[in-house]
N, C-alpha and C positions, 0 to 999 in steps of 0.2 A: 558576872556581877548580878546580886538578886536585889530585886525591889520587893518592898513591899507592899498590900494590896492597897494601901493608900497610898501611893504616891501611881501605880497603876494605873487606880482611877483617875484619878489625878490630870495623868495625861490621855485618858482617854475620851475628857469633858473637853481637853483641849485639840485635840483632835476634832472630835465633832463641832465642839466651835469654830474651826479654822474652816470647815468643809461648808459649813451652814455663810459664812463670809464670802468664800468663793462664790459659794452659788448665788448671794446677793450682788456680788461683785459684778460677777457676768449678766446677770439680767439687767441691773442698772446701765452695763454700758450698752449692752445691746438697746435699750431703750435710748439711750442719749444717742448712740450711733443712728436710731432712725428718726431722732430729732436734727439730729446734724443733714441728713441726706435729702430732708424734706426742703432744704433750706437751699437748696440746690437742684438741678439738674438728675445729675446722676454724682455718685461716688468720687467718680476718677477724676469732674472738674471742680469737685470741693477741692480735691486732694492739688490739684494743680494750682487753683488761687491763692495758696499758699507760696506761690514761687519759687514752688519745687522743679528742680531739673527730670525732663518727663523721664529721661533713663532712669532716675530714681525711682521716680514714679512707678514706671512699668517694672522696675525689679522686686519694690515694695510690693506692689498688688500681686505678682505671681506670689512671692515669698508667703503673704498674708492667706492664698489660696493652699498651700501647699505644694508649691511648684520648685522647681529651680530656675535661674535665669535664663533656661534657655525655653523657658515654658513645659518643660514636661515632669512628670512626675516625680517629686523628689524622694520620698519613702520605698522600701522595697517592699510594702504590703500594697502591691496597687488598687488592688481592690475597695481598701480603705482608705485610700487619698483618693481615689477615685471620687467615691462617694463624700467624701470632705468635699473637694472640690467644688463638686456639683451641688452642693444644699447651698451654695452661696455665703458662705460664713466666712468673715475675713477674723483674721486673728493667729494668735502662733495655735497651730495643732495637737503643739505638745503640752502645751497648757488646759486645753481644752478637754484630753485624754487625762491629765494628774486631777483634773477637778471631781471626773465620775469614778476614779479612782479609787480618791479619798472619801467621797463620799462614803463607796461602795465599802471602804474598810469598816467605815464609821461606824456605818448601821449593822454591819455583820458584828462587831465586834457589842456594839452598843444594844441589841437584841439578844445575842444571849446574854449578857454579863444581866443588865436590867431587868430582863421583862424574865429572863429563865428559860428563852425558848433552846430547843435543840444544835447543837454543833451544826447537821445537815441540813436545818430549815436558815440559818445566820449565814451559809456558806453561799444556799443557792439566793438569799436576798444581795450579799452580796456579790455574784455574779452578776444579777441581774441588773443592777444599779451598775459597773463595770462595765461590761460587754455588751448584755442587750437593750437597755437603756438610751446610752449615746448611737447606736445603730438606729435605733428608731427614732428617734430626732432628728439626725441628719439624714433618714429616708424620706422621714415626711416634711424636712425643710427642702429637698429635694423635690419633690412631687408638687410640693405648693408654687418651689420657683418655676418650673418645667410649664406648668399652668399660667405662669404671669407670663413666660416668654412666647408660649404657644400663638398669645393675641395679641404680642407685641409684632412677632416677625414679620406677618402679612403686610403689615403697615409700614415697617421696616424697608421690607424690599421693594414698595411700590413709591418708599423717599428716592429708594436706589433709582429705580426704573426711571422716574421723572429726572432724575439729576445729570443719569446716561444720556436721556433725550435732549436735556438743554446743553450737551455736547464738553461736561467734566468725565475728567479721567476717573475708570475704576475706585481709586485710591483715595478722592474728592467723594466720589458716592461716600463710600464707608465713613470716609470724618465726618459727613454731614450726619451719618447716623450715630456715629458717636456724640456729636453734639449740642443734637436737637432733640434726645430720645432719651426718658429717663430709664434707672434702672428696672429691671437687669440687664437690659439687651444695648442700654447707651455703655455701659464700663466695659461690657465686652466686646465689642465693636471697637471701645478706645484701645482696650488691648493689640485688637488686628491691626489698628491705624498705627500705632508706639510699632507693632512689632516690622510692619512693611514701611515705614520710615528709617528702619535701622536694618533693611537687606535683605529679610525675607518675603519668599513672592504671594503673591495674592491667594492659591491657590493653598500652601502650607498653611499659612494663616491660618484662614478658615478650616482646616483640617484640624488646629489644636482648638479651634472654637468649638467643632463640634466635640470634642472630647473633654473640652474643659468645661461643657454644658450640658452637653448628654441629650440632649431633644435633638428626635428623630427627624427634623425639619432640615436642621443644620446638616445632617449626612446628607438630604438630598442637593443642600447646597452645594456642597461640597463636590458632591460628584458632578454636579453639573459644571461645578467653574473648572471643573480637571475636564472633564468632556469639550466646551469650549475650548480650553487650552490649548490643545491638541488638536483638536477638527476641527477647531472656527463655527462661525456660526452668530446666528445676532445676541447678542446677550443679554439686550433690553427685552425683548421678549421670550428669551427663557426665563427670566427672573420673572416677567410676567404672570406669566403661566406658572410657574411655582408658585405664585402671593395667590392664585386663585386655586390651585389646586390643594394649599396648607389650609383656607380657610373652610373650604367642602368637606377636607379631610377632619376640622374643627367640628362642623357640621354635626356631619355624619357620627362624631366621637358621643358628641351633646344626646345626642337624639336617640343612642344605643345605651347612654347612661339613663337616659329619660325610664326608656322603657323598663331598663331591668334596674329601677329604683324598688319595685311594690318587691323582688324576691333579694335586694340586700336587708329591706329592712325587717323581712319576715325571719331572715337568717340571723339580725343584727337582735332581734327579740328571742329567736328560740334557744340562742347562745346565753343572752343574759339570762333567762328564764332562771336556772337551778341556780346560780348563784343569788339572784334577789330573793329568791325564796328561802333559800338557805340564810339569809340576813335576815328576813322577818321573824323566820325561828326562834333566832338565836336572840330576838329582842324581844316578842312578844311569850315566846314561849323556851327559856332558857334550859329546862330540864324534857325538853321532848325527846332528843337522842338517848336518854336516860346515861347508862354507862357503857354505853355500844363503845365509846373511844378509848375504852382499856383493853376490848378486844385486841387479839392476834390479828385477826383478817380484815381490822378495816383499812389498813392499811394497802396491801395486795387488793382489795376491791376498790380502792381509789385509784389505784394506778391504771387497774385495768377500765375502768369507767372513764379516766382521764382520757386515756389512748384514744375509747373510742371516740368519746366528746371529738377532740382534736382533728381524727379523724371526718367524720362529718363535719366540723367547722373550715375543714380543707375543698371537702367535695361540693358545698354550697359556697363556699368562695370561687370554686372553676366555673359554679354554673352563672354566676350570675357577673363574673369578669372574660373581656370580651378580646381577644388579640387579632387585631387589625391591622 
């Protein structure tokens, strides 16, 4: 069947309309959703005042994570539910993946046809909108959560600790922290409570906690209720000694960022540097390149200039990030 280049267009105005709606779509609810959670606790006791059956509850919230009902990773790219998971983004995944998508077709399709630029520059825009776009969103919704939980936990496990001492079971700790603790650390803690209410032991739990959250804090819990477990031992004060030694390790984290603040932001300016200059150019002095960009070789000397760029933007990033 051939069209023609009007009705083409046509749908390609609608195309980009429909992408430019999603993506209002999703930020309004995003925003209504942390209008909603304000108004509450945490998430999962909005979600229950509803007089939802909690098994609903708890199948919904996995479902919403990316999960299946048994809590564990329902896609075969785990990597990428992984990383879903843990930015904290509740919503269907697959909706979330057709939005950067469409976009991505959008503007690929919608830069060359308008603006005239090249096949290969429209391809890699739209990769980039596609693949590494939604990657870096949900890494750095990821990193911002991992920081809210980091200074949640401490406090967390020293509810636990007092709750052991005034002589509640395990299982009473954790609902007290589901339901006194806002998000993130009160819905995932509900999760642990929904899921040892309905058969699994204390110690699983918290093993899909740690992997449905990804802070390193959580492994140490984890191995510590499996060491317990198994060899006994006082509990209230292991957990103790955890809540003190995650806030030193908080500490210690602060005060290593402190220092190697003055060499990210010398790195974070010598990066920008040739690009802002390169925009003042082209604003204040629009014919300085003169016809250099009909050249053969400027292309092969971008690449290789890119490399290296790239290259030193990797070796001042090792130096000035710190693994602990």
């Amino acid at each position: 069947m051939n069209f023609d280049p009007q009705t083409i267009l046509y749908l390609i105005y609608v195309l980009v309309a429909a992408s430019v709606i999603l993506v209002f779509q999703v930020i309004y609810s995003n925003a209504s959703r942390r209008r909603a959670h304000s108004t509450s606790i945490n998430y999962r006791l909005k979600r229950m005042e509803s007089n939802e059956v909690t098994h609903e509850t708890l199948q919904s919230l996995l479902k919403e994570r990316g999960l299946d009902r048994h809590g564990d990773f329902a896609f075969g790219a785990i990597r990428l539910n992984r990383l879903y998971t843990q930015s904290g983004r509740t919503g269907n995944p697959v909706l979330f993946a057709f939005i950067f998508i469409l976009s991505g077709i959008s503007l690929g399709v919608g830069t060359n046809l308008f603006f005239g630029w090249s096949v290969l520059v429209s391809l890699l825009i739209a990769g980039f909108v596609m693949v590494v776009l939604p990657i870096l969103i949900l890494r750095r919704l990821r990193n911002k959560r991992m920081l809210i939980f980091g200074k949640q936990l401490p406090d967390a496990l020293d509810m636990m600790v007092r709750s052991l001492r005034a002589g509640h079971p395990s299982s009473i700790a954790v609902a007290l922290i589901a339901r006194e603790m806002q998000d993130p650390i009160g819905t995932e803690f509900g999760i642990v409570t929904d899921e040892i209410s309905f058969g699994l032991n204390m110690e699983t739990a918290v093993k899909k906690l740690a992997e449905r959250v990804g802070y390193e804090g959580l492994q140490l819990l984890a191995v510590s209720l499996s060491i317990q477990a198994e060899t006994g031992g006082n509990l209230t004060e292991i957990l103790s000694n955890l809540s003190v030694i995650l806030r030193e390790r908080r500490k210690l984290k602060q005060k290593i960022r402190a220092l190697s603040s003055e060499g990210r932001m010398s790195a974070i300016m010598i990066s920008a540097f040739p690009f802002v200059m390169f925009g003042i150019l082209l604003v204040i002095a629009p014919d300085y390149y003169g016809s250099v960009w009909g050249e053969a070789i400027i292309l092969p000397v971008f690449v290789v200039f890119g490399i290296w760029a790239l290259l030193g933007d990797y070796i001042m990033y090792r130096m000035v990030n710190f693994d602990f």
